[in-house]
C-alpha positions as CSV (number, residue, x, y, z in Angstrom):
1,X,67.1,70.4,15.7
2,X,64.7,71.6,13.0
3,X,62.7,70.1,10.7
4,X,64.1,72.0,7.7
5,X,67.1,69.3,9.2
6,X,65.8,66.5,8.2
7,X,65.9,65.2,4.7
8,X,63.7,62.8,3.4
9,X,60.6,63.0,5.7
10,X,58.7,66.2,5.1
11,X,55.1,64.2,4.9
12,X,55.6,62.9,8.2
13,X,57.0,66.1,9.6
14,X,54.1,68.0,8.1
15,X,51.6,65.8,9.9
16,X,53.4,65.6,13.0
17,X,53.1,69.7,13.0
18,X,49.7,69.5,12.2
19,X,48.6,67.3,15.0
20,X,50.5,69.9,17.6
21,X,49.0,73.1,16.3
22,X,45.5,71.2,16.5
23,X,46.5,70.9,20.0
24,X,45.8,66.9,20.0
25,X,48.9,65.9,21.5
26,X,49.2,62.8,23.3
27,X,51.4,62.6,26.1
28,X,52.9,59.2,25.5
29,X,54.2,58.6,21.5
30,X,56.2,56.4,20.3
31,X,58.7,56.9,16.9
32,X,59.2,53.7,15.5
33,X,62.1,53.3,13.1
34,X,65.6,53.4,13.0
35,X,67.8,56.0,14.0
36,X,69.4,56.2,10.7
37,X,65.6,56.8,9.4
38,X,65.6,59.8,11.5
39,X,63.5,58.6,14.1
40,X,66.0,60.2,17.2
41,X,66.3,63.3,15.1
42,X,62.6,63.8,14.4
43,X,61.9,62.8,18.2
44,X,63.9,66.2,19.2
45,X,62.5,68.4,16.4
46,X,59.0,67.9,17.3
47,X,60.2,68.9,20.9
48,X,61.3,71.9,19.8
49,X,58.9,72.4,17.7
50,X,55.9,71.7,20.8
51,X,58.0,74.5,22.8
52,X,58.7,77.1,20.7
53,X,57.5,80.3,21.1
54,X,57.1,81.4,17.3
55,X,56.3,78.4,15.4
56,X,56.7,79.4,11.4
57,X,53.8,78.6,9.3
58,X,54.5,78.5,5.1
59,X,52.5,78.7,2.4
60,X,51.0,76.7,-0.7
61,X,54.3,75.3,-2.7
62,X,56.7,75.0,0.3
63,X,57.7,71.2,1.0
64,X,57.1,71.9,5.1
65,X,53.8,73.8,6.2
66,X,55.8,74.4,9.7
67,X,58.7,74.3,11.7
68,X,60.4,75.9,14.9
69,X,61.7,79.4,14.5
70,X,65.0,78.3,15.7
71,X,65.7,81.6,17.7
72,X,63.4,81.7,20.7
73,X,65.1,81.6,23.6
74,X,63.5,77.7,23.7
75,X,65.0,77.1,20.2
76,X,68.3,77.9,21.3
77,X,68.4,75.7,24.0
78,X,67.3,73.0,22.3
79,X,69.9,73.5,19.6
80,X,72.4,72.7,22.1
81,X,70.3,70.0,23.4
82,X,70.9,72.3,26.4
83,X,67.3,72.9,27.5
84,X,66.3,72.2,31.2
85,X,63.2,70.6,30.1
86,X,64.6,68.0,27.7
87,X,66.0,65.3,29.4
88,X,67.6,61.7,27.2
89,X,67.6,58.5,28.7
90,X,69.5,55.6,26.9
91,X,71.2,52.5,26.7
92,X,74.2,52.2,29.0
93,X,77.3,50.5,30.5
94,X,80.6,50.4,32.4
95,X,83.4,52.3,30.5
96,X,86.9,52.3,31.7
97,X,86.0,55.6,32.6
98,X,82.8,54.7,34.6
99,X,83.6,51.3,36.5
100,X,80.7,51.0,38.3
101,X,76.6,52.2,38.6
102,X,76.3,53.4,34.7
103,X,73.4,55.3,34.5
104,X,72.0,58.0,31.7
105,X,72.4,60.7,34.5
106,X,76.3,59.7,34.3
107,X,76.7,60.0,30.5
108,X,74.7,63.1,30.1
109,X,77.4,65.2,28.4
110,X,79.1,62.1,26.5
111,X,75.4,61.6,25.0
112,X,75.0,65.5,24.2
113,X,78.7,65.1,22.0
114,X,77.8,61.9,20.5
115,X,74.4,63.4,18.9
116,X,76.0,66.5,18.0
117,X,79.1,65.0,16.2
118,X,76.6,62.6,14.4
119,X,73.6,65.1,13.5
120,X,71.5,63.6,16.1
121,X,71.4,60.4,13.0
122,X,73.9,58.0,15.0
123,X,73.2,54.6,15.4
124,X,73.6,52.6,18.0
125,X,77.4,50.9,17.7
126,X,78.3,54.7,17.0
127,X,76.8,55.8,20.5
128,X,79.1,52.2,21.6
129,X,82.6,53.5,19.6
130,X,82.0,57.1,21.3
131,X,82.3,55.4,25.0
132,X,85.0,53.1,23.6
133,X,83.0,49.8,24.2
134,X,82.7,48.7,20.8
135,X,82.6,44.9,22.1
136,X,79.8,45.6,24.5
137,X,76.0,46.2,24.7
138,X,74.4,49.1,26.8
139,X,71.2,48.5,28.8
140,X,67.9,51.0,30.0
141,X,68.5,49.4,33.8
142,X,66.7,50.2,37.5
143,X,69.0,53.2,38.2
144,X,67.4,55.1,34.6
145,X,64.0,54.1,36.0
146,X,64.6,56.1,38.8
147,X,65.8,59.1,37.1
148,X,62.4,58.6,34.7
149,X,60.6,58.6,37.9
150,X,62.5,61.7,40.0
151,X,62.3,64.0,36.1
152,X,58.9,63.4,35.2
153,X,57.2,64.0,39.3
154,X,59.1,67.6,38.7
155,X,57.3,70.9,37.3
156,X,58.9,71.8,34.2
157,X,61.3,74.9,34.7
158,X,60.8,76.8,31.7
159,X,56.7,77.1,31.8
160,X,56.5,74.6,28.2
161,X,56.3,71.2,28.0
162,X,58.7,68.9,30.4
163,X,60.6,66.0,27.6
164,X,61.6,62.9,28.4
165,X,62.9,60.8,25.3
166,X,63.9,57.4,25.5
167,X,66.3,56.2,22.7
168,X,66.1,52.9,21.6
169,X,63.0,52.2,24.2
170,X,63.5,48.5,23.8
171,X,66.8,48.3,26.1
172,X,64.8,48.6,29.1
173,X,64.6,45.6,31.5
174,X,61.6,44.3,32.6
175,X,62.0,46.2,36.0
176,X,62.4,49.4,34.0
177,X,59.4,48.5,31.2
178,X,57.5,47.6,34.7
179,X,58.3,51.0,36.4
180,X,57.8,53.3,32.9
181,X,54.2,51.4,32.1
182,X,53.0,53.0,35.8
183,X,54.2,56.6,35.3
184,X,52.6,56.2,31.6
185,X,49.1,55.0,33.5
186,X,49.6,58.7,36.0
187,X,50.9,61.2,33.4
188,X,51.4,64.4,34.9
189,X,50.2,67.8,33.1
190,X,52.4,69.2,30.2
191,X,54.2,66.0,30.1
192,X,55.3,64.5,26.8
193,X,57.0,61.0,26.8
194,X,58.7,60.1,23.8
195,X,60.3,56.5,23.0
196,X,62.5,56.1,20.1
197,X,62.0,52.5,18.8
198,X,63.8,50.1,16.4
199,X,61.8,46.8,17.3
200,X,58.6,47.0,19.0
201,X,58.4,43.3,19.1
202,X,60.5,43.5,22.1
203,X,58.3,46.2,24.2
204,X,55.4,45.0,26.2
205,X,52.1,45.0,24.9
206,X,50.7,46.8,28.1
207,X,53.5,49.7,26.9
208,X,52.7,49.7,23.5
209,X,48.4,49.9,24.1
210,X,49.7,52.8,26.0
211,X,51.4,55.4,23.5
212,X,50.6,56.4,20.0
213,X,52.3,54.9,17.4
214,X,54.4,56.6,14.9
215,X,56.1,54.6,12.2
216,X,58.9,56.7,10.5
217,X,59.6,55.2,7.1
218,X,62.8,53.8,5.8
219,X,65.2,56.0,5.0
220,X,68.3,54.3,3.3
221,X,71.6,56.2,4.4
222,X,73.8,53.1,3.9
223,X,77.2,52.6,5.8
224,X,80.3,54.7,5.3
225,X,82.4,53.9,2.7
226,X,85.2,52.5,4.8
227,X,82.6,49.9,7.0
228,X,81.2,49.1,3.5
229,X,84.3,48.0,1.5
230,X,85.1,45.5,5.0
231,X,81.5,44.2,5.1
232,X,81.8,43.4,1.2
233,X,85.1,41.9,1.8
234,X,84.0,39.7,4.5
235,X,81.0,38.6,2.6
236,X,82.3,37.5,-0.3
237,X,84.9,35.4,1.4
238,X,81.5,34.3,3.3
239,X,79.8,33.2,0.2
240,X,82.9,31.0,-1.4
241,X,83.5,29.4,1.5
242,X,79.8,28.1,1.9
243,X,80.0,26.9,-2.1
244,X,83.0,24.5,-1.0
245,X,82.1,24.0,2.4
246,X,85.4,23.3,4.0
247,X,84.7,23.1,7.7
248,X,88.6,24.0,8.7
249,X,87.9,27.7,6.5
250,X,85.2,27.9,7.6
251,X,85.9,27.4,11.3
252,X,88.3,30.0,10.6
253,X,86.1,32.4,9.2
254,X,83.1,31.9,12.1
255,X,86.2,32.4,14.4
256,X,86.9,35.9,13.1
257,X,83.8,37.1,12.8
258,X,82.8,36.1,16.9
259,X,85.9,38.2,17.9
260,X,84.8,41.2,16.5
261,X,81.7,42.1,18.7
262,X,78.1,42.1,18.9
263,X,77.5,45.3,17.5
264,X,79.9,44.9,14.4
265,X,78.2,41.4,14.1
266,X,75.0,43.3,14.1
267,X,76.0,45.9,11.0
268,X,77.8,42.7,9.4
269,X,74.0,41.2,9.4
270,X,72.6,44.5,8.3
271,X,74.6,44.7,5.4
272,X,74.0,41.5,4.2
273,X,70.1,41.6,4.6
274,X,70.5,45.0,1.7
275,X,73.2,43.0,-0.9
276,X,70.5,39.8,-0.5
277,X,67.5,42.6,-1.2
278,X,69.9,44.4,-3.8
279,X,71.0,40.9,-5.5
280,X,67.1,40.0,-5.7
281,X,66.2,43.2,-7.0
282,X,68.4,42.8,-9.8
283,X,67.6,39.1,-10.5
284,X,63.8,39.6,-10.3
285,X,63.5,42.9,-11.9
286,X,67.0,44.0,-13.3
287,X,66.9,46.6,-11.2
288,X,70.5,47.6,-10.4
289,X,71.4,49.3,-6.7
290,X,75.3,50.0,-7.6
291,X,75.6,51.2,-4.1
292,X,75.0,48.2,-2.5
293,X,76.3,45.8,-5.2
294,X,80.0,47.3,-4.9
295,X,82.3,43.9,-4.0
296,X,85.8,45.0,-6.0
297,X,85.6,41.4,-7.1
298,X,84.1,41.6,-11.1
299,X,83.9,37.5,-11.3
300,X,81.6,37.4,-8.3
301,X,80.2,40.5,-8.6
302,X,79.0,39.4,-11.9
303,X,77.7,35.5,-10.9
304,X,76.7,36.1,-7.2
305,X,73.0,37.7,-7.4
306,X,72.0,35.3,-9.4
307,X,72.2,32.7,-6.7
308,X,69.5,34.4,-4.9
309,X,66.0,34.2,-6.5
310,X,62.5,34.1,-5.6
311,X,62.5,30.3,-4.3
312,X,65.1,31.2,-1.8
313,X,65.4,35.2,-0.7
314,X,62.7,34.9,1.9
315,X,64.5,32.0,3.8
316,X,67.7,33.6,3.6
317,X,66.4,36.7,5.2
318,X,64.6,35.1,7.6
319,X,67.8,33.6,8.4
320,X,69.4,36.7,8.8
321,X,66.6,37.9,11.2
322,X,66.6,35.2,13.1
323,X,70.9,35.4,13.9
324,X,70.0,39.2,14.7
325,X,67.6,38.1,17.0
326,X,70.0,35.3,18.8
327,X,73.0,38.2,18.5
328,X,71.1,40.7,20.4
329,X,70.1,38.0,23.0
330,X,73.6,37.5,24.0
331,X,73.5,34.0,22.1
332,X,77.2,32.2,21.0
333,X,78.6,34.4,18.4
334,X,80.0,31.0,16.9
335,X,77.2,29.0,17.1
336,X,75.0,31.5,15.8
337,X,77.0,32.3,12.8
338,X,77.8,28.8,12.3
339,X,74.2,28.1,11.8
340,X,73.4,30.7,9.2
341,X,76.3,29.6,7.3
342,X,74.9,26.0,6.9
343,X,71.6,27.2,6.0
344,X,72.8,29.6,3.7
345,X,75.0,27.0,2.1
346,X,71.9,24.6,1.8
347,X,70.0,27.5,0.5
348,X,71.9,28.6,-2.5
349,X,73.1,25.4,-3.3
350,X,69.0,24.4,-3.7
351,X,67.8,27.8,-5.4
């Protein structure tokens, strides 16, 4: 992956090349933002770029000062994601291929298909629908702390800098935070770390004081077209029930949406935290997002953002957060879901 890859970021990239060809590079970092930002993608670019052997510099006028060559022997490897100094640990979990003892060794070549099919932007239910386990959630256990361990007491083999990135760093178990936080303490030379971090609230502070911090901005890619036109669906059946409030529809509807999985549950919550931010946008400012305000339904379409306003948006989406939160904690789907429903009721009803 080069950076020439990657839309949308070149003032990040640009200081993340300056800060390797000043030769201040830490060996602990952290890219914080989420996958679909390009924080995965950028991860492996500056790798690349950190081990290539003839780093391209560009004038005044070009949008990126640097980037890999892309044909060093280095940059070839890591094209393929082939390189024997690049190694990707990530969450994981049985399969009805792999019964027992997942680990990130195991899935090595699943992991290396998954990024390439998806441009190295996939989130996480992607990496879940590529093993088939759509209804499940993948963990950073012991047996990944191990192999952190075993890579990183190793010489590198190619003479550059030995990788170890860790997608979606916050999956790791308190054994494994326990485990990385000593190897980060006793860094061994030419050694560069990287976690790739959605929510750093759920990392330890002793980690966190421990790597530098780089926040990759927002970048809106939006669902496919297909997962969009379902979540629309689904919400707007959402939002009539909660005006009537039947609890037998509703029942019905919380039933549904339990059976279809955490991580759909997850993109369902997602989508509705960017229709509540779209729907305020146009309210407050008449800003119009037709991306995001698309529900095939012209009645509600028309009357709908208007129920959320400045006296209720910042509950609603604190409501939303706060189901995330209890979704990726293994609460009750139903219970969960039930509960944002009756506060989203009470919430437009009061606006």
């Amino acid at each position: 992956m080069q950076f020439k890859d990657i839309e949308g970021q070149h003032v990040l990239i640009n200081s993340l090349t300056e800060i390797i060809d000043s030769g201040r590079v830490s060996h602990a970092q952290m890219f914080l933002g989420t996958t679909a930002s390009g924080s995965l993608a950028l991860a492996i670019a500056y790798a690349q770029y950190l081990n290539c052997e003839n780093r391209q510099h560009y004038g005044e006028g070009s949008l990126l000062r640097a980037d890999s060559c892309g044909e060093c022997p280095h940059c070839r490897k890591y094209r393929q994601l082939m390189h024997s100094d690049l190694h990707f640990i990530f969450p994981n979990t049985t399969t009805a291929k792999m019964t027992k003892e997942p680990s990130s060794d195991r899935f090595q070549e699943e992991f290396r298909d998954f990024l390439n099919a998806k441009n190295q932007v996939g989130v996480e239910d992607d990496w879940y629908a590529h093993l088939g386990i759509e209804k499940k959630q993948g963990e950073i256990r012991e047996r990944d702390a191990d192999s952190i361990t075993r890579i990183l007491s190793l010489k590198s083999y190619e003479g550059g800098y030995k990788v170890m990135i860790i997608w979606l760093a916050e999956r790791m178990n308190l054994s494994v935070s326990n485990k990385l936080l000593k190897t980060l303490e006793e860094p061994t030379d030419n050694t560069l770390i990287l976690l790739v971090v959605e929510n750093k609230d759920r990392m330890l502070p002793t980690i966190l004081s421990r790597v530098q911090q780089i926040v990759v901005p927002e970048r809106n890619v939006g669902l496919n077209p297909e997962k969009r036109a379902a979540y629309a669906q689904m919400f707007v059946s959402w939002m009539r029930l909660l005006f009537k409030l039947n609890m037998q529809t509703l029942s019905d509807w919380v039933e549904k949406i339990a059976a279809i999985g955490r991580e759909p549950q997850k993109c369902f919550l997602q989508y509705t935290q960017e229709t509540l931010r779209a729907c305020f946008l146009k309210t407050a400012a008449g800003i119009v997002i037709e991306d995001e305000l698309q529900f095939d339904d012209e009645k509600f379409n028309a009357a709908f953002p208007a129920m959320v306003t400045p006296r209720n948006v910042e509950a609603m989406n604190q409501a939303v957060n706060d189901t995330l939160y209890a979704i990726e904690r293994n609460a009750n789907p139903k219970i969960a879901f039930m509960q944002l429903s009756f506060t989203f009721s009470k919430l437009i009803k009061n606006r």
